[in-house]
Each structure stands twice: as C-alpha cells, then as structure tokens.
MARBA-550674 format. One record per residue (C-alpha): residue in three letters; y, z, x. Coordinates in steps of 0.2 Angstrom, whole numbers, plus 5000, padded with zeros to 4 digits. Example, Ala and Ser with C-alpha at 12.3 -4.5 7.8 and 13.67 -1.06 7.14 Angstrom:
! residues 2
ALA497850395062
SER499550365068
//
This chain:
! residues 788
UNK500050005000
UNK501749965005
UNK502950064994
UNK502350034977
UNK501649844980
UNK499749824985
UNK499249735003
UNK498049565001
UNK497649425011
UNK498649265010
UNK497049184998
UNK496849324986
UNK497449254967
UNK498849414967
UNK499649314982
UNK499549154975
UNK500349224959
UNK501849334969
UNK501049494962
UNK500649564979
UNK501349584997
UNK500249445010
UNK500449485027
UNK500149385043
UNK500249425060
UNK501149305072
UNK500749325093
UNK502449315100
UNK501949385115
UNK500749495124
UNK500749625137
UNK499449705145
UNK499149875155
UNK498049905170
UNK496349855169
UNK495050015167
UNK494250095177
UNK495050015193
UNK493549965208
UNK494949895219
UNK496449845225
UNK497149725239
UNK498849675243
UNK499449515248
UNK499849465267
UNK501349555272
UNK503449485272
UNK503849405287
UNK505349315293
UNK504649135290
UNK504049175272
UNK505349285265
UNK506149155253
UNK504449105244
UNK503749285246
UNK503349425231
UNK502449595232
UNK500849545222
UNK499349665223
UNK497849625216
UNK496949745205
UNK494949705201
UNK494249825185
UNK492449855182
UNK492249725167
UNK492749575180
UNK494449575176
UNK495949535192
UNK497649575189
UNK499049505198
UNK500349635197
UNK502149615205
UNK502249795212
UNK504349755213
UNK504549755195
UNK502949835189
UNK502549685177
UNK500649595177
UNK500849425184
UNK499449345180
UNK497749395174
UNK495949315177
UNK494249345172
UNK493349305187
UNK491749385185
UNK490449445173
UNK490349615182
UNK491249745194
UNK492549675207
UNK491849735221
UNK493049675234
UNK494549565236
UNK495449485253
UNK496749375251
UNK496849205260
UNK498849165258
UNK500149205246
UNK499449115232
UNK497449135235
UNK496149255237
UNK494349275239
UNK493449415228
UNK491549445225
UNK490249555211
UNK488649575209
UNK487949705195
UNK487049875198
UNK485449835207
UNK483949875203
UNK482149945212
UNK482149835223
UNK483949825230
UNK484149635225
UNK485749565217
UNK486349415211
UNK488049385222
UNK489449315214
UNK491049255227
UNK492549155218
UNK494049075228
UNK495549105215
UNK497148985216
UNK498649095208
UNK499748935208
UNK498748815198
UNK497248965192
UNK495748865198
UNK494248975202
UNK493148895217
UNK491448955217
UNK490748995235
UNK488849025239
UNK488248905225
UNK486448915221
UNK485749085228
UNK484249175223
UNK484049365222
UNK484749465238
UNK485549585248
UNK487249645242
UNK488849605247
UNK489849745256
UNK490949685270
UNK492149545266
UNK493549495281
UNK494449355284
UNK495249305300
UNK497249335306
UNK497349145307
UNK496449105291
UNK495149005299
UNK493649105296
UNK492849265284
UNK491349325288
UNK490249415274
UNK489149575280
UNK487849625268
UNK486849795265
UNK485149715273
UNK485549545278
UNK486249495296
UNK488249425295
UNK488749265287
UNK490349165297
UNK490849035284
UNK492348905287
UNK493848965275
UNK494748785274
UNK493148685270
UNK492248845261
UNK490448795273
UNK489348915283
UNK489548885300
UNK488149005306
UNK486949185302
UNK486949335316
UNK485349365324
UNK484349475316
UNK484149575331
UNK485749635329
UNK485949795321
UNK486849825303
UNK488749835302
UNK489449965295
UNK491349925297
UNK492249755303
UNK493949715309
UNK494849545315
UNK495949545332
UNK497749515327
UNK498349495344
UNK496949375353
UNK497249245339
UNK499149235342
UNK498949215361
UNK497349095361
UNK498649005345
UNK500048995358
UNK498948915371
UNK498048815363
UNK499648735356
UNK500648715374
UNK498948635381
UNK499148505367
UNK500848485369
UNK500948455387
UNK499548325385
UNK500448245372
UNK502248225384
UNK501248155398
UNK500648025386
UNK502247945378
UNK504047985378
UNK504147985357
UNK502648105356
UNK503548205367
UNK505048225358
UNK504248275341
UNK503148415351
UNK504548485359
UNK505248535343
UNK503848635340
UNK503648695357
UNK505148775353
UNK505048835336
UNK503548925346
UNK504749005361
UNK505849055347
UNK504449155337
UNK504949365337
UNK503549395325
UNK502249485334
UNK500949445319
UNK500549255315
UNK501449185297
UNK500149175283
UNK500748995279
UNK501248895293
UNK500348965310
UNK498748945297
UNK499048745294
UNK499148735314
UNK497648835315
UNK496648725301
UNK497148555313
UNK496848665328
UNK495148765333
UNK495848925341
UNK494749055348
UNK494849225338
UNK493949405339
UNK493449525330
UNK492349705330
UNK491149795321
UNK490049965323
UNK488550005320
UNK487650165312
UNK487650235330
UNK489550215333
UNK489150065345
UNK490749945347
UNK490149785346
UNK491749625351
UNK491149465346
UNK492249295354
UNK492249165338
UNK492648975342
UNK492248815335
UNK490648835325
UNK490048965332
UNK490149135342
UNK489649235358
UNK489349425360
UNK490749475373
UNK490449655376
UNK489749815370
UNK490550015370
UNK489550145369
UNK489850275354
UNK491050395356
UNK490450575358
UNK491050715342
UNK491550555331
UNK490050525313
UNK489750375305
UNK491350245308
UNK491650185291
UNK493550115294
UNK494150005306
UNK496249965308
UNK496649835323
UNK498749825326
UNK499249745344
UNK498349825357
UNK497749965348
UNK496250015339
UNK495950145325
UNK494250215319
UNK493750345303
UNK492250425299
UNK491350495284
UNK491950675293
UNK493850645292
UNK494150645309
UNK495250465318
UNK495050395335
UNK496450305342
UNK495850195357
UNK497450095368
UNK496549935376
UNK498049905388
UNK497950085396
UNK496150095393
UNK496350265383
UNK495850365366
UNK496350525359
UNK495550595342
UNK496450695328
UNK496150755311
UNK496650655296
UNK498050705282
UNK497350755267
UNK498150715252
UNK498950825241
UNK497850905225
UNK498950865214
UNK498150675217
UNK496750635205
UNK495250545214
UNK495650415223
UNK494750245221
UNK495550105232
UNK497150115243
UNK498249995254
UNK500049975260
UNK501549895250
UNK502349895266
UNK502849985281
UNK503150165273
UNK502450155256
UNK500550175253
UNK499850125236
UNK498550235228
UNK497150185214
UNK496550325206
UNK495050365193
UNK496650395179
UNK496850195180
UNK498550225190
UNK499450125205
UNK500450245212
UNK501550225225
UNK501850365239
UNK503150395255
UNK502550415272
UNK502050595267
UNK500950575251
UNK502250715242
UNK503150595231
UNK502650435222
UNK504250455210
UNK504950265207
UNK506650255199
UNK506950135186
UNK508750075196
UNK507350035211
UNK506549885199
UNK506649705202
UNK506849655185
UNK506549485178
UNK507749495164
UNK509149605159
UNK508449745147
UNK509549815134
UNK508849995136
UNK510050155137
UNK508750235144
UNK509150125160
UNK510950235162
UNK511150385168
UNK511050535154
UNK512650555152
UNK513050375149
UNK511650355137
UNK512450495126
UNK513750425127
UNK513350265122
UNK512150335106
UNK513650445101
UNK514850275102
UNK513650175088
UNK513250325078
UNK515150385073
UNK516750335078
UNK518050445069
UNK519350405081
UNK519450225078
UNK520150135063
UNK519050005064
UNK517350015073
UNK517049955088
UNK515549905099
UNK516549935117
UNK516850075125
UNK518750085132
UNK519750235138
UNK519050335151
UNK519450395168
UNK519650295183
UNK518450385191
UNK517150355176
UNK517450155176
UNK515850105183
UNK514850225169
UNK516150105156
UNK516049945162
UNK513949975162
UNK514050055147
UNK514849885139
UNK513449785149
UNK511949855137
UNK512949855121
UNK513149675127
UNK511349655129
UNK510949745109
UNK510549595097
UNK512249525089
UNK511749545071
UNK511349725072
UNK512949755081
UNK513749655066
UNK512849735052
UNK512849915061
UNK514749945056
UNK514449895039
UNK512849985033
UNK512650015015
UNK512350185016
UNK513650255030
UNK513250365043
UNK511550425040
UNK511050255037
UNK511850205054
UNK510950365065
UNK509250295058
UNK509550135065
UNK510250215081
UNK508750315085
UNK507550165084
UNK508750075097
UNK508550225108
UNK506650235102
UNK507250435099
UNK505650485089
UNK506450665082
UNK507750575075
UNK506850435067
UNK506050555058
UNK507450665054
UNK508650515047
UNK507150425038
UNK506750595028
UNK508850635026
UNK509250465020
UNK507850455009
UNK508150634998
UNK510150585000
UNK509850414990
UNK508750514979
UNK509650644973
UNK511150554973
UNK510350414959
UNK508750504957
UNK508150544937
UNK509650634928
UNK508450784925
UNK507950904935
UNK506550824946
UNK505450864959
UNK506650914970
UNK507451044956
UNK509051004961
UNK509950984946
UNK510950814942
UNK511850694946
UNK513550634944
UNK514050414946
UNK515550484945
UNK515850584960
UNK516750544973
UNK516050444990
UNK516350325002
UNK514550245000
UNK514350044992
UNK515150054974
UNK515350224969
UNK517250194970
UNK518050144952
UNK516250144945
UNK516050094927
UNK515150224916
UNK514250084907
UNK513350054925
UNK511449944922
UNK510250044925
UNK509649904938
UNK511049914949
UNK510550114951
UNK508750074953
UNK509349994968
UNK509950114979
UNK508450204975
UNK507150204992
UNK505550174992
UNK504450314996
UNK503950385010
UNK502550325019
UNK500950435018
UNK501050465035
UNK502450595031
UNK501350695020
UNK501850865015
UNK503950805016
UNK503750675003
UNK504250684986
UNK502850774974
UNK502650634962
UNK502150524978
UNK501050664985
UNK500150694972
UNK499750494968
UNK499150494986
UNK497950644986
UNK497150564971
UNK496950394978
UNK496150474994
UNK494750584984
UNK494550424974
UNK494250334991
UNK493050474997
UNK492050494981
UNK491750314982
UNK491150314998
UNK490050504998
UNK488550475004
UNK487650675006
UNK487850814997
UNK489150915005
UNK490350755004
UNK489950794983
UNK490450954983
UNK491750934992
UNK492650794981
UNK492050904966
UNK493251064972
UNK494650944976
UNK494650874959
UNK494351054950
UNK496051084960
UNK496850934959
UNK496650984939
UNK495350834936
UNK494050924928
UNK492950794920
UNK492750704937
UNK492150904942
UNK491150914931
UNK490050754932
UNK490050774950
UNK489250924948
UNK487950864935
UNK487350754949
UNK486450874959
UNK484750854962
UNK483450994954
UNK482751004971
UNK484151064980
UNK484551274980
UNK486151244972
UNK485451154956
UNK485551304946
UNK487451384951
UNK488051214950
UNK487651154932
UNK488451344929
UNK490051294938
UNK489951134928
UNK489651234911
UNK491251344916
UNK492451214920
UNK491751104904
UNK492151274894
UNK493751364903
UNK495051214895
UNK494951264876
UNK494551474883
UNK496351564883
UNK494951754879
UNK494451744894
UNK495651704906
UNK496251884912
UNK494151924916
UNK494351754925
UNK495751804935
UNK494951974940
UNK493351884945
UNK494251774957
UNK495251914964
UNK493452014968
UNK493051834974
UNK494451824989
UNK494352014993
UNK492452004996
UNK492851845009
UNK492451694996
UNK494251624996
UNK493751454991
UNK493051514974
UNK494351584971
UNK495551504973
UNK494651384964
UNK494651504948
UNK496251524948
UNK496851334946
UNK495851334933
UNK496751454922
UNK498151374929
UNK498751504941
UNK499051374956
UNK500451504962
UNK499651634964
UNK498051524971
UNK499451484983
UNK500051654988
UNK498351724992
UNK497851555002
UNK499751605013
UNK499051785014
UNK497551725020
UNK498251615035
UNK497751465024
UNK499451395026
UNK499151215025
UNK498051225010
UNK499351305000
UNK500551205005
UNK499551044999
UNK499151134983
UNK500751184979
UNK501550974981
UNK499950934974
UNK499951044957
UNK501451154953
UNK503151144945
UNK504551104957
UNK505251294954
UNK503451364959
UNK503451234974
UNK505051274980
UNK504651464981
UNK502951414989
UNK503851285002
UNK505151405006
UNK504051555013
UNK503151395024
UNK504751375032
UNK504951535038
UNK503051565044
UNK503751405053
UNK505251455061
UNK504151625067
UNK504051645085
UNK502351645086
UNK502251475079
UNK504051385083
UNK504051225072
UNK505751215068
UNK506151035066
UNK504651035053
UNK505451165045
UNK507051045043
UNK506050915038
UNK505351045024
UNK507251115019
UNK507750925016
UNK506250865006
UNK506851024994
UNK508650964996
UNK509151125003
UNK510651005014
UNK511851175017
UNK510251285025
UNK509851125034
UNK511551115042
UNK511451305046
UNK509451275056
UNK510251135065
UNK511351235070
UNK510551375075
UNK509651245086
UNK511051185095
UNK510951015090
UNK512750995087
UNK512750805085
UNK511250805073
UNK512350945063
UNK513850855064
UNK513550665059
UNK512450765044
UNK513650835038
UNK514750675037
UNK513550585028
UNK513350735014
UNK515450715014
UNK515150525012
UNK513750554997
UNK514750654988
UNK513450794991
UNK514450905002
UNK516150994997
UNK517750945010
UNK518451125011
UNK520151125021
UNK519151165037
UNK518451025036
UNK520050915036
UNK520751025052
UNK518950985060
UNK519250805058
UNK520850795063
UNK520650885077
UNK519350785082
UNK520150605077
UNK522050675084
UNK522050765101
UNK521250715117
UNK521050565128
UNK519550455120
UNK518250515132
UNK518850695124
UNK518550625107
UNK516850545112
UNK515950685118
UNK516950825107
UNK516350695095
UNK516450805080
UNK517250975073
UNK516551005057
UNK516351165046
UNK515751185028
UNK515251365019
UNK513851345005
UNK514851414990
UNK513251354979
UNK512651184976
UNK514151104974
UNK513350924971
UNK512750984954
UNK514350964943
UNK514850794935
UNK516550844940
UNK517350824957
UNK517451004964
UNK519051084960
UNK519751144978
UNK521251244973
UNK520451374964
UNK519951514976
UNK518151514982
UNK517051644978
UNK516651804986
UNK515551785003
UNK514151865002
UNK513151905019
UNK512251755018
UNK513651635014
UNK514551655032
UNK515351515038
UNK514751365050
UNK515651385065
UNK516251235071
UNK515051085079
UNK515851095096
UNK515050945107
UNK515251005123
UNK515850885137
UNK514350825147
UNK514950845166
//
C-alpha cells in the first residue's frame, strides 16, 4: 500500500483501468561496494617521472566468488569490475598500468590436485586472455612474479618444479629441474635488469653508428634520453617495449624450506644457476622476499627480518612491527606509495595507514573527485550549519535568497564555498524551496533530506503531518482529541487568507496528507493503526501454518475486539491436542461474554487473580473483553509490558483513554534509565501536544529544531504570537551583522495559556492572560549560540 492506493504490476486489470498505483524500476546507475570476503590485493606499478601524465592509483582487489575490482584508491570509487574466475582469486601481479595477470583454482581435494585457472585482464579494452589452456588436474598455484622489465613471470607451484613463461608472447620457455628443491618465496632483481638494459642498449647503439651516419643520428637520441634517466627503477611502459625488442639478461632469488638462497641468471629462453647461500643461522621458514637496489629483505613465519647489503657484503636482523590491535585480521597488504601501506582486512575493508600503522583516517578534502558533489557534509561544521540554517529560515531577508552574503573578511573563503554547494543543489528545488506550500516546516523536511539528517526527517515528516491534520482534519474531535478547527484563523500557509466560508469540501481534502507510512508505527494516527494491525493478523492468519501461530492470531483478534474470527479459530483445534478441552471453553466464553453485562464484575476479578498469579496474557485478555482496554493497559505498563500497551491502547481505546495511556509512555521514555527522548517527541506530536513539544525540545538544547517549530505553529495558526514573540523576532530580524542574524537565527518565546488553536476566533491578545500556574512557565528564549 502506498497511502490509501493498492501496489500492482503494470499488467494487472486495476492498472490498465487507473484504479491502482504500477510501479517500475528504472537502472540509472549502479554502484557497488567491495567485494566479500577480500583473498587479495595488488597495486599497480608505482608513479614515475615518465608515466606521471597517464598514471592513476588503481589497486586491484580479488574476492572469493572470482570477482576483481579495479578501485581508484585517489577518490575511493570502483573503476571497473570483472568476473574473472569461477572461484577464489588467489593471486594478482600486474604487467603495466592497464593489465594484470591473476590466477584460482577451488579447494582441493584428497589428493591435492586442482584445476588452475590463469587470466591475462586488459583494463583498457576488458579482454580476458586465457594462459595455460588445456591442463589436466595438478599441483596448485602459489608463487606468481613477474619480472622488473616485464619480459618474463615465472609460476611456482606447491609440488611441481617452476614454470618461466614469456610475458609478451604468453609461451613457456622452459620447467626447473626437478632436482631442485621447492620454493618457498621468490623475488626479481630490480637493479641487474636496469644495468644489463643499459648495456645492452649502448652495445646496440654503438654497432648501429659504426654502420651508417642516419642510423646513428636516430640512436643518439635515445642514447641520450638513456644518459638523462634519474630514475633508479625501469618505467613500466617504455623501458618494457625496449626490453620486448631487446633480450636483456635479468635475475631473480628464491629459498627453500631450509633457508637456502638460491640466484638464478635468466636470458633468452632460458636460465643458469649462478650461485648458492647457505641459510642463515636463528632465521625459520623465509616466507617473504623484498629486493630494492642493492639490498635484500627476508621474513619468516617467526616475525623476525633480515636485511642483507650485497655491496658491503653485510646483514643485520631485527624484529618486526606489529600492528596495532585495534586492526581486525589482516588478509592482504601492499603499498599506495612511499609512506602509505594499504591493509585488507577480514571486515572487507582497504584501509590505508601512515608509516606508523596508528592512523588510517582519510579526510574527505584529501579526495580526487571526479565530479563536483553537492554535499554539506563536504564543509567544515560550522559552514554546513550554516548553510542548513540559510535554506531552512531566513527571517532577516525580505525575499529569500539561496546566497550567502555578509560576513567577515576573515570568513570569506567559508562564504564563497558556501555559495559553491548551493550552486551545485538542483535548480528546481532551489526554486520551489522558497515557495513551499506549507511554509517552514514543509521547507526543514526537505532540508533534512538534502543534508540526509535522519532525526530530522523523522521529526518534520511526523510535525508536518499532525499540523496539516489538525489544521483541516474532521471538525469533531478526532483521534488526536484536539478539539476543532477554525478555516478562519489566521495564517500565512496557501489560501487561508480571505478564505470564503462556503470553501468545497475538495479544496480542504487537499491539504490533508496522506498517512503515515507503517514503518512509523505507534506515531501514526489511530484510525491508520488500527487498519494496519488488522491487515497484518489478516496476513498472518492466512499464512499460519502450526498451532502456536493459531493461537496466537486468535488472542490478537480477542484483543483487537474481533471475536468471531476468535472464536472459529479456536473451534479449529484438534481433539488430540492438550488444549482441546480449555480452548472450546475459551471459545464458549467469548461466543457468550457479548450479550453478558451479569457477569462482567466476576470477570473482572477473575482476570485480576489471573495477572497477580503471573498469567498476564489472560488477563489481559479478560479484560478487553468486557471492554476494560484501559485498565488492560495499566496493568500491561505496571508490568513492564510497555510496548504492548502502547499497541493496545492506538489499537482499541478512545482518544481520551489513549492519550492518558500515551502520556505515561512518554515519561517511562524520558526516564533516565531508558533515555528515548526524541521518541517521546515524536509521541507528544502524534497527540498534538505542540506547546509540551516545544518545552522537550528545549530542554534538549536543540534550539533550531525549537525555534523553526515554533514558526511553523505561528504560520498554522496553531500557536498564539504573544508580544514576546514579536520582540523575539525583531530582535532577531533588526540587530546584528547577517552572520549575527544567521547563527542567532532565531529568538522566539511562547507560554501555553491552554490550547489556543481550539477557538474559531482569532485569540483575543489584549485581554490579560491567565494566571501561571507552575507548569505554565515561560519558554526562555531560543538563543542560537554563535558557532566559533
């Protein structure tokens, strides 16, 4: 339901005939979150001075179901997203900027065999290469590295000797000898490439000058972009195209179980043992391996790092930084750059630290973002204030305006980016925002959802709703049992001004709202309540299944005042069952209790036995069937039962009765051992209690809630202006510089002499006001303090 119209779909005969609402949903866009759980995360080659003007800070982020995300870790956005694989990413090495190699392969099984799965991925164009077609059941993947200058990647698996594969041509050049011993960690030489690179191409270029004068000069220019190089780690892009044309000789390591240090000399197609180390004494099992210039860093499983120096031919060991606690479980890790490390945790979050791993805060003003975004959020706090308190009210300006203008020149900045978001807010609720139908509170509703300010939302949606409706509700006293109302009165709001008496009855039906949706529950009007409860034990009676799901639908209609429903659900149980026998008595007593009025006092003692002894239920039950709800609803708030008797009391009792009931919630609700206040507002305004409202929200503090409520009860007619209201205003509208009048914002005052909005008969404010009582002190004025 949607208001008071039913939901179908587009084909059913009440949406061919305009008798129903048809909704469609139309995919404007789509935005995803990380994948979960997170098996990995790799980040793209590093920014260097050749490749800064094409470069962006992608990571790649594999998830457990296949998925690879392609996240620009600049501006938080996912790029790009590929399914790659039909099971968990288990590793992921990129090529270049725009391609990468990844590989799977499911849980395996007894015998250790799996089916490997190894994609070459194409951002730019997303083509997905298969590599390693056509293999049968093996030995897992677990080592995947590919060389500094992009020729080669070698694959190491868990029982299998190492693959070296070609990266440009994607073809094996050659397997390890089996006599070699299992790797347990791998790493490419950064610095042997670049020097072997360097020579190799001065070899050629000297054979090309000796040749002929025009090769010459076209060499020399790359001779030299080569002597002018500071980079001491090879480009990504260009240095790998040279390589591709150009064989260069490149090195890498790997241990074994024992700690050995194994160097291996690659070249062509294929590659020579070079040397060996001996382990190193008091280091375990070497499961890491980080190779930067001439230096070498090892990890083991025991947290302990050895750093070896292959110039001075030394080593020196220390224990590794642990992370701080407050990190959840970490999955994957790498480095956004230099100084920042990026964490994948088992929460499914990237998380980028400092140096230290004590921080991993990142400011919204750090992002790179694509578009501008109108969001307030986006300012500091006291310009988003600022700015919400500009759209809500502007009782300083004649005509409203969606520009801020006036403040100090030390403020200027906060102004002009102030003006840049209003900019940014859609044109036609900028127009429409000055000139909505029903004034202020109308205006805060819309507000809060630009701000996404949930409290609010709530608050404005419940206060516009029971303003509308007691201002051109029923003329009698309705649910709310606030007396009447008066087309007469004076307001501000859409054509109460000079309003004929003779009015049609459709032009008032259309100021009316629609209900509130379900999801507001107790807070909305009784009438509506009470149509919703019976529509959901409707729903659960059709769909009961056991027992228990009887029984209960039969108590809620013996309370809900539907007693021939009761009682044939009662009827329904089985002779077998224990309860056969007490429950065709209960169905015997309700069938008989309606046309009783003998017996009802024996009744009533009977249910008050029935609560002392512990069998509240039952009672409680007795009593709405001699039509006691409120005192079913007193013992069910003696008991702690508050929700119940809350729901019995919208549900079944006179708005008088209610009220009393709804009234004692409130203040359970304002107690300190519960602390619900806001839903205690939301309660006082469903029962139109506005002055006690204004009183809580100030007791609160919320000032600005408090005082742009109280305009819109002076713009509904619904709240007398007494002469501290006028000094209020003009105080607040007369005096100051207009940043003093934005965040003062508002001075307002009222005292609750009674419900004023009662009388047909604008309230008479010369006669002296009646005598206070202590109850009916004052509101002290809604000061908004200056925000510095």
């Amino acid at each position: 339901m949607i208001g008071q119209q039913p939901v179908v779909f587009p084909d059913h005969p009440l949406a061919v005939k305009g008798q129903g609402t048809a909704l469609k949903f139309v995919i404007t866009g789509l935005m995803n979150g990380l994948v979960s759980p997170i098996t990995v995360i790799r980040m793209c080659p590093a920014l260097t001075t050749k490749n800064w003007s094409v470069y962006q800070p992608l990571i790649a982020v594999g998830g457990n179901s296949g998925l690879i995300q392609i996240i620009n870790i600049s501006s938080g956005l996912v790029e790009k997203e590929y399914s790659v694989h039909v099971g968990p990413v288990r590793g992921i090495e990129w090529c270049s900027l725009r391609k990468f190699l990844s590989y799977s392969y499911p849980t395996p099984g007894q015998n250790g065999l799996v089916k490997n799965d190894l994609m070459l991925v194409d951002i730019s164009t997303g083509k997905i290469t298969p590599v390693r077609n056509n293999r049968d059941q093996e030995s897992p993947i677990e080592i995947l590295r590919i060389s500094h200058l992009k020729q080669y990647f070698i694959l190491g698996f868990k029982d299998k000797p190492l693959e070296l594969w070609d990266l440009q041509s994607l073809t094996m050049l050659r397997e390890t000898g089996k006599n070699l011993p299992h790797p347990m960690s791998l790493e490419w030489s950064p610095s042997h490439s670049l020097k072997s690179l360097k020579r190799k191409m001065m070899s050629q270029q000297q054979a090309s000058e000796s040749s002929t004068e025009t090769s010459a000069s076209g060499h020399s220019t790359a001779s030299d972009k080569m002597s002018n190089s500071t980079t001491s780690m090879p480009d990504t892009e260009s240095e790998s195209k040279s390589a591709a044309k150009t064989p260069v000789k490149e090195h890498f390591v790997y241990t074994d179980t024992e700690g050995v240090l194994y160097h291996f000399v690659v070249e062509g197609t294929g590659f020579a043992d070079a040397s060996r180390v001996p382990a190193e004494s008091g280091m375990g099992l070497i499961k890491a391996i980080a190779w930067k210039g001439d230096s070498i860093l090892f990890g083991d499983t025991e947290g302990q790092l050895s750093l070896w120096d292959l110039r001075s031919k030394t080593q020196r060991a220390t224990t590794f930084h642990k992370s701080p606690r407050e990190i959840s479980k970490v999955i994957d890790a790498d480095w956004t750059g230099s100084d920042r490390p990026v964490l994948a945790t088992a929460a499914g979050t990237l998380q980028v630290y400092d140096i230290t791993l004590k921080s991993c805060s990142s400011p919204i003003e750090d992002r790179d973002l694509p578009d501008e975004v109108a969001s307030p959020y986006l300012l500091p706090p006291r310009g988003s204030l600022m700015m919400k308190y500009l759209l809500q009210h502007q009782p300083w300006n004649p005509i409203f305006s969606s520009h801020l203008q006036g403040l100090r020149e030390d403020d200027k900045p906060l102004e002009q980016a102030i003006n840049k978001k209003l900019d940014l807010i859609d044109s036609e609720f900028m127009v429409y925002l000055p000139m909505s139908k029903f004034g202020i509170a109308e205006r805060c509703l819309n507000v809060a959802r630009i701000f996404g300010d949930e409290s609010d939302v709530l608050f404005w949606t419940v206060a516009l709703f029971y303003l509308r409706y007691i201002k051109w509700g029923p003329t009698e006293t309705g649910s709310l049992g606030v007396g009447t109302r008066s087309v007469k009165e004076c307001s501000d709001l859409v054509l109460l001004d000079g309003a004929e008496e003779n009015a049609s009855s459709s032009d008032e039906d259309s100021l009316l709202d629609q209900p509130l949706e379900r999801c507001f529950d107790t807070v909305c009007d009784n009438s509506s309540f009470r149509q919703y409860q019976l529509d959901r034990i409707a729903l659960h009676d059709s769909k009961r299944v056991t027992y228990d799901h009887t029984k209960k639908c039969a108590e809620n209609y013996i309370l809900l005042g539907q007693t021939d429903r009761a009682v044939q659900l009662l009827l329904e149980t089985e002779p077998v069952t224990d309860t056969y026998y007490t429950d065709c008595l209960r169905a015997c007593l309700v069938a008989s209790i309606r046309s009783s009025g003998v017996s009802q006092s024996t009744i009533k003692l009977v249910a008050t036995n029935l609560i002392a002894n512990g069998k509240l239920s039952e009672g409680v039950q007795l009593l709405c069937l001699i039509d006691k709800g409120l005192d079913a609803c007193r013992y069910l708030q003696t008991y702690g039962a508050w929700d119940q008797a809350v729901w019995l009391a919208k549900a079944t009792l006179s708005p008088d009765d209610m009220g009393e009931v709804m009234k004692r919630w409130t203040e359970h609700l304002c107690g300190t051992h519960v602390n619900l206040k806001s839903t205690a507002v939301l309660v006082m305004l469903s029962l139109g209690q506005f002055s006690k409202v204004l009183e809580m929200l100030y007791g609160m503090r919320q000032f600005n809630r408090a005082a742009c409520f109280a305009e819109a009860l002076t713009q509904f007619g619904l709240l007398e202006k007494t002469p501290e209201i006028e000094t209020g205003l003009d105080l607040t509208t007369n005096q100051g510089t207009p940043e003093d009048r934005i965040l003062l914002y508002k001075i307002t005052s009222c005292q609750s002499h009674g419900n004023c909005h009662k009388s047909k008969n604008p309230p008479n404010t010369s006669q002296p006001p009646p005598p206070k009582s202590t109850s009916d002190i004052p509101y002290k004025m809604l000061v908004h303090k200056r925000l510095i």
